[in-house]
C-alpha positions in Angstrom: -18.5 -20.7 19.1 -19.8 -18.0 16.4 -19.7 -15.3 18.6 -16.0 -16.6 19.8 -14.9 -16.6 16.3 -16.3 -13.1 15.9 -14.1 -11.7 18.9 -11.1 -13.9 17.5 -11.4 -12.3 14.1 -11.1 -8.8 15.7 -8.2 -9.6 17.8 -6.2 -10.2 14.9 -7.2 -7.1 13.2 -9.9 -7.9 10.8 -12.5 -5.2 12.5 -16.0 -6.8 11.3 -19.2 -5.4 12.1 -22.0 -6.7 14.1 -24.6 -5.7 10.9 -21.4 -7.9 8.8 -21.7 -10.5 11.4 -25.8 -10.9 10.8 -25.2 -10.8 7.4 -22.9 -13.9 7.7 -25.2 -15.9 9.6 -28.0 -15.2 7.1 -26.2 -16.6 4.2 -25.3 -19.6 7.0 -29.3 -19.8 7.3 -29.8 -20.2 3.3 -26.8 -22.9 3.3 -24.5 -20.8 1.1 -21.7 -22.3 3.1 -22.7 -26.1 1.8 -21.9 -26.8 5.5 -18.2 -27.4 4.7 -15.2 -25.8 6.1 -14.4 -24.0 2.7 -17.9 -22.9 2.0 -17.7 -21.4 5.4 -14.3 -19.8 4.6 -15.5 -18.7 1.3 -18.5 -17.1 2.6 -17.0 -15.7 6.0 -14.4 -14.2 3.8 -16.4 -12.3 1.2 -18.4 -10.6 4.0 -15.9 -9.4 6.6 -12.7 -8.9 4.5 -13.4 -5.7 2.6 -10.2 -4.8 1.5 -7.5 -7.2 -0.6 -5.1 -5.7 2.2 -6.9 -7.9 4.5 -6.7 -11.2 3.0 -3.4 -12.8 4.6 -5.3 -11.2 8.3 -8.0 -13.0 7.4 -6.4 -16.6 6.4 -4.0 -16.3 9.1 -6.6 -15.7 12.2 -9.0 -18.3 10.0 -5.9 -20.9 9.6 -5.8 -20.6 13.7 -8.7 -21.0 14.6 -9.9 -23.9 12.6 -6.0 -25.2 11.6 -6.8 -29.1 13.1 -9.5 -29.4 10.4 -8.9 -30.4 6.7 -10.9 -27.6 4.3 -13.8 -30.0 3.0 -14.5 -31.1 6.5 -18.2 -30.9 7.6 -18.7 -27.6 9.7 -18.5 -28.5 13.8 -21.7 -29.1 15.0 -21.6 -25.9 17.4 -21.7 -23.9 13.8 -24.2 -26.3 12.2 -26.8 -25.7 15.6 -27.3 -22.0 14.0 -30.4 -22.3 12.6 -31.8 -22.7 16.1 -30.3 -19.1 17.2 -33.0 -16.4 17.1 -30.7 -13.4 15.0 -32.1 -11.2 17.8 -30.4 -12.7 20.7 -27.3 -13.5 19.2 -27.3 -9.4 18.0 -28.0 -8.3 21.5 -25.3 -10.7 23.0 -23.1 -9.1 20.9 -23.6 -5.6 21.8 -23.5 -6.7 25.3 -20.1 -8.1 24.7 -19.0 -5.2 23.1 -19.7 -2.9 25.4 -17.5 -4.4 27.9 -14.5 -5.9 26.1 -12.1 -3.7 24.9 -11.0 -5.4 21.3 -7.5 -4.6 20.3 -4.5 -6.4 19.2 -3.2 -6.9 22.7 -6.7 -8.5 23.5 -5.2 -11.7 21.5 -5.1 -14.7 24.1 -7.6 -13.5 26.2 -10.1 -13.9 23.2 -9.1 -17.0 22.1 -12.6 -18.6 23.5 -12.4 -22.3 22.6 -15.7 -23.7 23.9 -16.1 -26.5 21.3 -12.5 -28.7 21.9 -11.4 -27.6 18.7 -7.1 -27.8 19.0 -6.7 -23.7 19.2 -2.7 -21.9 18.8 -0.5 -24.0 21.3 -3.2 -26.0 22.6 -1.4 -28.8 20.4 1.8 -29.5 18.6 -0.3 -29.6 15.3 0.1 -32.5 12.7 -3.0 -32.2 10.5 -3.2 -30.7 7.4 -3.9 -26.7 7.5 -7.4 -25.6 6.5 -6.1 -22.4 4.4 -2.6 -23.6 4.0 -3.5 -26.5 1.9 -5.4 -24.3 -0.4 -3.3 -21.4 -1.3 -0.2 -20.2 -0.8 0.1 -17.0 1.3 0.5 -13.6 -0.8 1.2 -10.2 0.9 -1.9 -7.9 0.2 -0.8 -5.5 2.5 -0.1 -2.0 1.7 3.1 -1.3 3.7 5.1 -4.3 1.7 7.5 -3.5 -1.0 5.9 -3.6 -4.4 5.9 -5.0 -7.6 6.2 -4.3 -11.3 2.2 -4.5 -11.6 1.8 -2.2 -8.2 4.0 0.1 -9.2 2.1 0.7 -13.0 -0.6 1.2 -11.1 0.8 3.6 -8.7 1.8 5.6 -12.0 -2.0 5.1 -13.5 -2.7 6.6 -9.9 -1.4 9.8 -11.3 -3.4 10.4 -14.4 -6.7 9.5 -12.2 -5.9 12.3 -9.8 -4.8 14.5 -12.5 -6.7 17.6 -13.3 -9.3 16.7 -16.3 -9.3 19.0 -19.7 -11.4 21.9 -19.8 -13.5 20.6 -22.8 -17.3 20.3 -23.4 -16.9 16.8 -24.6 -17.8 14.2 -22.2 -17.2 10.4 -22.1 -18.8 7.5 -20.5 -18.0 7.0 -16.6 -18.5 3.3 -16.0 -17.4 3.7 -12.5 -19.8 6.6 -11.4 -22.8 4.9 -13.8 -22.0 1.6 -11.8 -22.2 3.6 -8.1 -25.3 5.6 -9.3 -27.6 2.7 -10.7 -26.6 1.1 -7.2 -27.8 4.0 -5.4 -31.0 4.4 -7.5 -31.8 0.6 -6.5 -30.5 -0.7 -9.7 -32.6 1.8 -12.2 -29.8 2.4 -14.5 -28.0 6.0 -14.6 -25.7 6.5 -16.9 -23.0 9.2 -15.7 -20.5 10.8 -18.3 -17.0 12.9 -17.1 -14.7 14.9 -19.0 -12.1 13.2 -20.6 -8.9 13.0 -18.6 -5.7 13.8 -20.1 -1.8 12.7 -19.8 -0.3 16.4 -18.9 2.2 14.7 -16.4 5.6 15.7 -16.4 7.9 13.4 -14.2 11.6 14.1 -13.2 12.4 10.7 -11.7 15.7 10.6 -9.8 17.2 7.6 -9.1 20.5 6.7 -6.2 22.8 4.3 -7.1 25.0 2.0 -5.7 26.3 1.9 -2.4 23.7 1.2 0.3 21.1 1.4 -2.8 22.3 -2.1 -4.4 20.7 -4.3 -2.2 17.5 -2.3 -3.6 18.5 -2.6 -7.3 15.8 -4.6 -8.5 13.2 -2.7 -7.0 14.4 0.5 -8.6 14.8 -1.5 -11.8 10.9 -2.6 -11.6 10.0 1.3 -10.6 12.2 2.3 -13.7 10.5 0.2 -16.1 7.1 0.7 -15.0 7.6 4.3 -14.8 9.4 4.0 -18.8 6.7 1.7 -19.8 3.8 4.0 -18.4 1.3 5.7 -20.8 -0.1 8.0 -18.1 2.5 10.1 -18.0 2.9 12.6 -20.9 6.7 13.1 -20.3 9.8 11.1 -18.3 13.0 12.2 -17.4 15.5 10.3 -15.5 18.7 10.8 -13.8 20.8 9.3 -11.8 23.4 10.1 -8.5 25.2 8.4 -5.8 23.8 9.6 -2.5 22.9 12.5 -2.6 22.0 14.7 -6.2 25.0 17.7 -6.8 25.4 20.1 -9.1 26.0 17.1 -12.2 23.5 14.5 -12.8 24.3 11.4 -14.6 21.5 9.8 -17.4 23.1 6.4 -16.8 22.7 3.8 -13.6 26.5 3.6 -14.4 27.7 6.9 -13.2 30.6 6.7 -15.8 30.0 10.0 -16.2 30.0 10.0 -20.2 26.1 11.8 -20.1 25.8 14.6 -17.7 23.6 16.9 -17.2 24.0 20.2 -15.3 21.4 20.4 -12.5 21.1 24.3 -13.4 20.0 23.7 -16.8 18.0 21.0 -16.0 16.0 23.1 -13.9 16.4 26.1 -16.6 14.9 23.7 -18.7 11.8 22.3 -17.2 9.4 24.9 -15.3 7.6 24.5 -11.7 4.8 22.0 -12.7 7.1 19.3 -13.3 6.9 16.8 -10.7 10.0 15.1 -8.9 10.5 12.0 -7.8 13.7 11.6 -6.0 14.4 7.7 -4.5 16.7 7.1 -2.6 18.0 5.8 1.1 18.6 8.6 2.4 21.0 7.3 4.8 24.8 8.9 3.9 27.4 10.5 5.9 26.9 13.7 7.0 29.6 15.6 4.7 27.9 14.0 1.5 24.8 17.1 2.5 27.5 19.6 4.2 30.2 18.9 1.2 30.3 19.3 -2.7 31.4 17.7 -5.7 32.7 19.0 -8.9 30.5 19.8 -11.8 31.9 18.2 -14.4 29.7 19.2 -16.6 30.0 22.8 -16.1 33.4 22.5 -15.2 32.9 24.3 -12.0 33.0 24.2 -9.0 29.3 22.7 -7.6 27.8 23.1 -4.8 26.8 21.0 -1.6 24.7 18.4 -1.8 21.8 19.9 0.9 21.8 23.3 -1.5 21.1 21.8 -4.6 18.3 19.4 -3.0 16.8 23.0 -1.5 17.6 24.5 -5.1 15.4 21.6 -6.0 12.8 22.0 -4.0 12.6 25.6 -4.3 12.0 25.5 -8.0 10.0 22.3 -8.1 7.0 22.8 -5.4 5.4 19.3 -5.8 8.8 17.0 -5.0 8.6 13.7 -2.6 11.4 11.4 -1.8 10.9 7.6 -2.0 12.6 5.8 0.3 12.9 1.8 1.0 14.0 2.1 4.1 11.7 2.9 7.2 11.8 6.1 9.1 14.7 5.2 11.7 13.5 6.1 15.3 17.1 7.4 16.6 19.0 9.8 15.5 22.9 8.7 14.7 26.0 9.2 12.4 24.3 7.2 9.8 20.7 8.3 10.4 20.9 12.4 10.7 20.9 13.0 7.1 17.4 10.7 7.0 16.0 12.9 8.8 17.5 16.5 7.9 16.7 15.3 4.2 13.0 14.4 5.9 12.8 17.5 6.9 13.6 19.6 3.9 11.5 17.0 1.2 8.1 15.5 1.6 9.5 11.4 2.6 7.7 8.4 1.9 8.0 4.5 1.8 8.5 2.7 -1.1 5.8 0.6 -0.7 2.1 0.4 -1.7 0.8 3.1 0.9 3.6 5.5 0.5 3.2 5.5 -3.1 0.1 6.4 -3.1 0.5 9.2 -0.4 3.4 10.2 -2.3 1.5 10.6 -5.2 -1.6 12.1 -3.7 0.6 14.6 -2.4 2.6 15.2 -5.8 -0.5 16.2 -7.2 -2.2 17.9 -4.3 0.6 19.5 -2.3 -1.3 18.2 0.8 -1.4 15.6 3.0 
């Protein structure tokens, strides 16, 4: 049964170790688990999950597996029999294992070992009370998920860390390095020091509105304020369009049109190290790239939409596009401007991952 639940785990992603494996069965040896249910969840979980991205894996293959058993339940005797396992058979048996299954998602049912009678997925209709579901309620850790207020301050923070650090003989106190260093010195303290880090970020956020965009108007709203309410950033600008950005730019969500700016003058204004943020769909019909709209502000004519994102670009190196809707995989009326605008701006999801690509690459210019 432990080495089942080893293969089960990987099947449903979580990708544990045979040295994270042994390491779980030693802590089983010194009865950290308390031989219940949740001790063993508890204990199982702070070994193999090493990432919070990996939690709702975890509780779902764990909920599976052991779902016909109530949480402080008394381990199966199968998992209580450990002690009697010598570690070095039970490693070996696992290589051997290893070496000839091919683990993968697809590998699902034909891992799902059940050797001790324990009710497994669909073996049963169910009934009893769940062994994670009882505890906690499920929260999405993953990183492709659309984010939150909190996420998206510290997607902002994200910033200032990779930002470039003054040029100053002063030093300050690193307690992230002195932490990694007295671990690598055996816990002989080292205390590590890094030059101070400074806000010299300069943010041109633009924002689409309406339309297609409403049904994402709260998570603009939580990217505006956490972008407004930021203190990494030494300087915010936002605008606003419909679609795609022209030659005038509104400062309002409104788009009354009462505080425009002219996209020449913005750009006049603010040299190449700004970084832009445009978010957006994406999604449009074709003439709102090919065609123009007046610039009111200039009282002029303007220009189309796909020259003054290029102008964008052009000026402004280090530009991404946000987007909260996924790549689409065909190409269509609706769907060719995702991808010409793809082509021409660096595009990301607006979720957890794509932010911090986005970002990454806002800073970097790479990948």
């Amino acid at each position: 049964m432990f080495i089942d639940f080893f293969f089960f785990l990987r099947s449903h992603g979580i990708r544990v170790s045979i040295g994270e494996w042994l390491v779980l069965l030693d802590g089983m040896h010194k009865n950290l688990h308390c031989n219940t249910l949740h001790g063993f969840y508890i204990l199982c979980r702070s070994i193999v999950v090493r990432n919070e991205s990996e939690y709702d894996l975890f509780d779902v293959a764990f909920d599976e597996y052991f779902h016909n058993l109530p949480p402080q339940s008394t381990l199966p005797k199968e998992l209580q029999q450990l002690n009697q396992i010598d570690i070095i058979d039970l490693e070996m048996e696992l290589k051997d294992q290893m070496n000839t299954m091919e683990i993968d998602s697809s590998d699902s049912e034909d891992t799902n070992i059940n050797s001790t009678g324990l009710q497994m997925p669909g073996s049963a209709s169910g009934g009893g009370r769940s062994s994670i579901r009882g505890r906690r309620k499920f929260r999405d850790f993953r990183k492709d998920n659309h984010l939150d207020t909190r996420q998206f301050q510290m997607a902002f923070r994200l910033l200032r860390n990779l930002s470039t650090q003054n040029d100053t003989s002063e030093l300050e106190f690193d307690i992230d390095q002195t932490i990694k260093s007295t671990c690598d010195m055996g816990g002989m303290l080292k205390v590590e020091y890094r030059k101070p880090r400074r806000n010299s970020i300069r943010v041109l956020l633009f924002i689409d509105s309406g339309g297609s965009m409403s049904g994402y108007a709260r998570l603009c709203s939580e990217l505006f304020q956490a972008a407004t309410a930021s203190r990494h950033l030494k300087e915010l600008q936002t605008y606003y369009f419909h679609n795609c950005i022209y030659s005038a730019i509104d400062k309002e969500p409104t788009l009354s049109m009462k505080k425009g700016v002219s996209l020449d003058q913005l750009i006049a204004q603010c040299n190449e190290k700004y970084r832009v943020i445009i978010v957006g769909d994406a999604e449009m019909h074709p003439y709102e790239l090919s065609g123009s709209e007046y610039d009111w502000v200039a009282n002029k004519p303007g220009e189309p939409g796909i020259a003054c994102l290029k102008k964008i670009k052009l000026h402004f190196p280090h530009t991404i596009w946000l987007n909260p809707t996924p790549m689409p995989t065909v190409h269509d009326a609706w769907t060719d401007t995702h991808f010409e605008i793809a082509d021409l701006i660096d595009m990301y999801d607006l979720t957890l991952q794509g932010l911090e690509d986005g970002f990454k690459f806002l800073l970097s210019g790479r990948k």
